[in-house]
DOPA-889494 format. One line per field, with one value per residue (C-alpha): x, y, z; residue in three letters; residue number from 1. Coordinates in Angstrom, 1 decimal, always signed. Layout:
REM residues N
X: (X; ...)
Y: (Y; ...)
Z: (Z; ...)
r: (ALA; ...)
k: (NUM; ...)
This chain:
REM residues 69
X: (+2.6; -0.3; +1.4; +3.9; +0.5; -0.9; +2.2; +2.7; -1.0; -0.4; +3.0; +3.0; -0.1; -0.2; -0.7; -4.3; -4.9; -6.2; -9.2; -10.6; -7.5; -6.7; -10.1; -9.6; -6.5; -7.8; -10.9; -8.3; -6.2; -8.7; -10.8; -14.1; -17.0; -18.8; -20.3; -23.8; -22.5; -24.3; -22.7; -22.8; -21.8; -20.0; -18.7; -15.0; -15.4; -13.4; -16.3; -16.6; -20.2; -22.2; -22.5; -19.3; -18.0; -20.8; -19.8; -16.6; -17.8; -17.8; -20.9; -21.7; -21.4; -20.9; -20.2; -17.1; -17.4; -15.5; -15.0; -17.7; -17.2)
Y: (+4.8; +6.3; +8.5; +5.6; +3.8; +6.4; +7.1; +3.2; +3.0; +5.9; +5.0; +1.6; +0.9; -3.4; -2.1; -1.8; +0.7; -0.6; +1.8; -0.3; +0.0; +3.4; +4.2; +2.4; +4.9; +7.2; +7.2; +6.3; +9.2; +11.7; +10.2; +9.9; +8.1; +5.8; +3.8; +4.8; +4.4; +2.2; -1.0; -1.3; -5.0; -5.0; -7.3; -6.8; -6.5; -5.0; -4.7; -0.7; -0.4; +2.3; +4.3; +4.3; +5.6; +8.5; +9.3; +10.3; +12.4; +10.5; +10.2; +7.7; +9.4; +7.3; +4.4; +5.2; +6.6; +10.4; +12.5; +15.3; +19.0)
Z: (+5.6; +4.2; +1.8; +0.8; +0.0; -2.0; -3.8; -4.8; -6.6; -8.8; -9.6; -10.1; -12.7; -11.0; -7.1; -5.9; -3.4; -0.2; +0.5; +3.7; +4.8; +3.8; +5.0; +9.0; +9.2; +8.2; +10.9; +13.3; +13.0; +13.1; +16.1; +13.6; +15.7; +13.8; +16.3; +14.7; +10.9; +8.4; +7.3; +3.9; +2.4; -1.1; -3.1; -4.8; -8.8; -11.4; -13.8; -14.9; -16.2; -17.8; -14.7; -13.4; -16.6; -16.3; -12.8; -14.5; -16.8; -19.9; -22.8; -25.5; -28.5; -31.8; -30.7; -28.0; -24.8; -24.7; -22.0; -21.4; -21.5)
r: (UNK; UNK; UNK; UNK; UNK; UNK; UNK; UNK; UNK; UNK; UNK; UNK; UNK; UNK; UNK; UNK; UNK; UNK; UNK; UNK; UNK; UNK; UNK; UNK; UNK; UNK; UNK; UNK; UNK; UNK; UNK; UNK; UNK; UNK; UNK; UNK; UNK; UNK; UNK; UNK; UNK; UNK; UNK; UNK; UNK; UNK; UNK; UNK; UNK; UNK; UNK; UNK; UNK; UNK; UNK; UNK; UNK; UNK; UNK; UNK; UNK; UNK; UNK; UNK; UNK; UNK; UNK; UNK; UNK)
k: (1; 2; 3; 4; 5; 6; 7; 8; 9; 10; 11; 12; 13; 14; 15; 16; 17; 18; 19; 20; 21; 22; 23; 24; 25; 26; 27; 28; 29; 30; 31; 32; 33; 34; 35; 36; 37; 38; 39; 40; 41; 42; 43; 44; 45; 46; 47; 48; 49; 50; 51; 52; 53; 54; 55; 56; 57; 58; 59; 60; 61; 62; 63; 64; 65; 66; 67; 68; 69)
């Protein structure tokens, strides 16, 4: 299921990957304890900002954003 998950959200550019779900299985399959995790409330948003786009390696240079070498 997993793999048929993954496979969808590359393929298909529409289908959002569920990564809390992904995530849960994950954790379940492997037996991870996180009874002493830290909960961490986000809210959903599409918006890419300036540091998203420089946590993938991109730079502002003229006036676009390019990838960084």
């Amino acid at each position: 299921m997993i793999e048929d998950i993954m496979l969808k959200s590359h393929r298909l550019v529409d289908y959002e990957l569920p990564y809390l779900d992904l995530a849960s299985r994950f954790i379940d399959y492997f037996n991870i304890d996180v009874s002493n995790g830290i909960v961490d409330f986000t809210q959903a948003s599409n918006e890419i900002t300036k540091r998203h786009l420089k946590k993938l390696g991109m730079r502002f240079v003229d006036h676009e954003w390019i990838m960084a070498e």
